[in-house]
C-alpha positions as CSV (number, residue, x, y, z in Angstrom):
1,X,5.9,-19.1,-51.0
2,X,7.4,-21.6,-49.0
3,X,4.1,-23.7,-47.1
4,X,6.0,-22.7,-43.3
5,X,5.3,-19.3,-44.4
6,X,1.6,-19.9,-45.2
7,X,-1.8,-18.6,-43.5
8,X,-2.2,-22.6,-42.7
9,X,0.6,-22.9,-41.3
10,X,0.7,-19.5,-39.4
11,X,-3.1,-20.1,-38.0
12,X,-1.4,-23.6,-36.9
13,X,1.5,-22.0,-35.4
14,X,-1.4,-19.7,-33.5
15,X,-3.3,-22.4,-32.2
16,X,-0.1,-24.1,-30.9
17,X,1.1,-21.1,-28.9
18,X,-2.5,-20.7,-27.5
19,X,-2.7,-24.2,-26.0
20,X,0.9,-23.5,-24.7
21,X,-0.2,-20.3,-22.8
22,X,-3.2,-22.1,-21.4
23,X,-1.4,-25.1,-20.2
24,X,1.3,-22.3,-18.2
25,X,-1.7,-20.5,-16.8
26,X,-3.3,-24.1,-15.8
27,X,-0.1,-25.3,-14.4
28,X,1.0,-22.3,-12.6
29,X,-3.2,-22.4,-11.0
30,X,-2.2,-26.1,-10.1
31,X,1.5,-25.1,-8.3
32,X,-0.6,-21.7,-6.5
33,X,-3.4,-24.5,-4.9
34,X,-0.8,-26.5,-4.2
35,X,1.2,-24.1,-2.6
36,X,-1.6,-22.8,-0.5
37,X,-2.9,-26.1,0.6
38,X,0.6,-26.5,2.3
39,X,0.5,-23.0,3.7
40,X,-2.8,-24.0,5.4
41,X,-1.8,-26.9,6.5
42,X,1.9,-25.1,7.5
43,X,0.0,-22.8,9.6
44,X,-1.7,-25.2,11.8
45,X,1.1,-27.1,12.6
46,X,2.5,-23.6,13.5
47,X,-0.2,-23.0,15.5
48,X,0.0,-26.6,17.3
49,X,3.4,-26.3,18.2
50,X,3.2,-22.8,19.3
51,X,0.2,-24.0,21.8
52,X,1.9,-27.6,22.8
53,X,5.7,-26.3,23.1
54,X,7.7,-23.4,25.0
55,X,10.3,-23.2,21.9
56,X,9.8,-19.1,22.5
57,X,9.4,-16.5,20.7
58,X,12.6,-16.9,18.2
59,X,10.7,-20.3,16.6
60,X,9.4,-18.0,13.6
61,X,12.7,-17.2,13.3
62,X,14.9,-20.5,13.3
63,X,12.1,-21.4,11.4
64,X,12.7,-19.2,8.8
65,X,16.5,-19.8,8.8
66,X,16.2,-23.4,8.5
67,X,13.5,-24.2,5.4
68,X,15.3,-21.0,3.9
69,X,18.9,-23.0,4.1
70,X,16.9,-26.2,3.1
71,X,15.2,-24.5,0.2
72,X,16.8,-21.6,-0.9
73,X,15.0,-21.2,-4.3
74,X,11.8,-21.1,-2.8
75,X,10.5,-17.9,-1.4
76,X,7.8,-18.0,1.3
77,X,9.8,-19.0,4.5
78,X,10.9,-15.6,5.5
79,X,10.0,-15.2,9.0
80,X,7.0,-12.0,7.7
81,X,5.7,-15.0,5.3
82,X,5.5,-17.5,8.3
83,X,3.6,-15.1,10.4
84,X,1.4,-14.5,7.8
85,X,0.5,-18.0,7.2
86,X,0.3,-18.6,10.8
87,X,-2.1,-15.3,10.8
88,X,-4.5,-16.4,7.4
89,X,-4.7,-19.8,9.2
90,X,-6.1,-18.2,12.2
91,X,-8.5,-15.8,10.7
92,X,-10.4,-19.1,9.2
93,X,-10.0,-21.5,11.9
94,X,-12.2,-19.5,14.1
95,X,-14.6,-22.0,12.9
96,X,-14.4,-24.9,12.3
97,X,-17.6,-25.4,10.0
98,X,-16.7,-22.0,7.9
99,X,-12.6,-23.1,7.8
100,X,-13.9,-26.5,5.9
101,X,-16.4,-24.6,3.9
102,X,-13.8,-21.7,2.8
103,X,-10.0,-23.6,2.9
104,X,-11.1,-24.8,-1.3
105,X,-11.8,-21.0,-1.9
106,X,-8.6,-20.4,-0.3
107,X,-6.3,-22.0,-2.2
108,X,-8.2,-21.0,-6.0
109,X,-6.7,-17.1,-5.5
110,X,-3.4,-15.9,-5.2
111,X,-1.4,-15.6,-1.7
112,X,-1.2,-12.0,-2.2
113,X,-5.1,-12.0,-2.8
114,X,-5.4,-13.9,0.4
115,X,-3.1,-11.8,2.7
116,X,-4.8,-8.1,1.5
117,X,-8.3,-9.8,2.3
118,X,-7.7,-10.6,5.7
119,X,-5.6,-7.4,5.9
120,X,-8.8,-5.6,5.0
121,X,-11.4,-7.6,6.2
122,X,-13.4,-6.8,9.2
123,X,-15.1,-10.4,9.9
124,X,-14.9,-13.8,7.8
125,X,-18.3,-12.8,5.9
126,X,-16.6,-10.4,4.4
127,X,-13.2,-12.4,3.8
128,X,-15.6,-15.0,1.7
129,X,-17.8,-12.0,-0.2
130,X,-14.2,-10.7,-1.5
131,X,-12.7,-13.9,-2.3
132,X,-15.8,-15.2,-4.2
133,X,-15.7,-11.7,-5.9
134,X,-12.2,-12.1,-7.0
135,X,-12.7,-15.5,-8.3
136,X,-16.0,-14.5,-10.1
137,X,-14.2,-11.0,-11.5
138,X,-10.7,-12.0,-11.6
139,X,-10.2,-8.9,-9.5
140,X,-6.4,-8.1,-9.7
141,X,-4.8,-8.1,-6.0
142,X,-4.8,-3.6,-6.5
143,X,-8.7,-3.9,-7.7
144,X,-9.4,-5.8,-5.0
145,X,-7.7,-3.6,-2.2
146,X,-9.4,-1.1,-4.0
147,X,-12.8,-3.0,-3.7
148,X,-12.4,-3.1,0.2
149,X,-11.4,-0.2,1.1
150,X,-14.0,1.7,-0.8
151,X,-16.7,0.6,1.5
């Protein structure tokens, strides 16, 4: 037996392709908070210009057009995603004191996670219970639509 086709070498191999998979989950964690951090930040400077401008009601739109032209690999700008962003950063930016508190929460779940909760959510109490819960649980984004709507 050749020593590549040992149980060393196999249980080496093993450990290997564990640390890989760990590193893709930690790196694709990273690129999801990064990702949300400019979403927040995307939706208040929608929000700003929408209050400080009269571009009208087709900005959303152009908006969309343009970053999607600029970046077409990237999904995210279609004009649904930038109301959605402009809507999550709303829902939190009620307050001030609770948007500083939560906007780290924010960014640790997925997007998906994020819309369904303030989908579902009645009041920004709740929105923090079920992203705490997901975090703590791991709740898939179906588990966790579940989870809200059963009360």
């Amino acid at each position: 037996m050749s020593n590549i086709q040992s149980q060393e070498y196999q249980e080496f191999l093993q450990s290997i392709k564990n640390r890989v998979r760990q590193v893709q989950i930690k790196a694709s964690l990273k690129v999801n908070s990064e990702l949300l951090q400019f979403y927040w930040e995307l939706g208040a400077d929608i929000v700003a210009k929408q209050k400080d401008t009269h571009w009208g009601s087709g900005f959303l739109t152009q908006m969309s057009q343009d970053l999607s032209k600029e970046f077409p690999t990237m999904k995210g700008f279609s004009k649904r995603n930038l109301e959605l962003i402009r809507k999550w950063y709303l829902f939190y930016s009620q307050d001030d004191a609770i948007a500083k508190q939560v906007v780290s929460q924010l960014v640790e779940i997925p997007w998906g996670h994020n819309i369904a909760i303030i989908q579902k959510s009645k009041s920004i109490k709740e929105a923090i219970f079920y992203i705490q819960k997901t975090k703590e649980s791991s709740y898939s984004r179906n588990l966790l639509i579940h989870q809200i709507e059963r009360v």
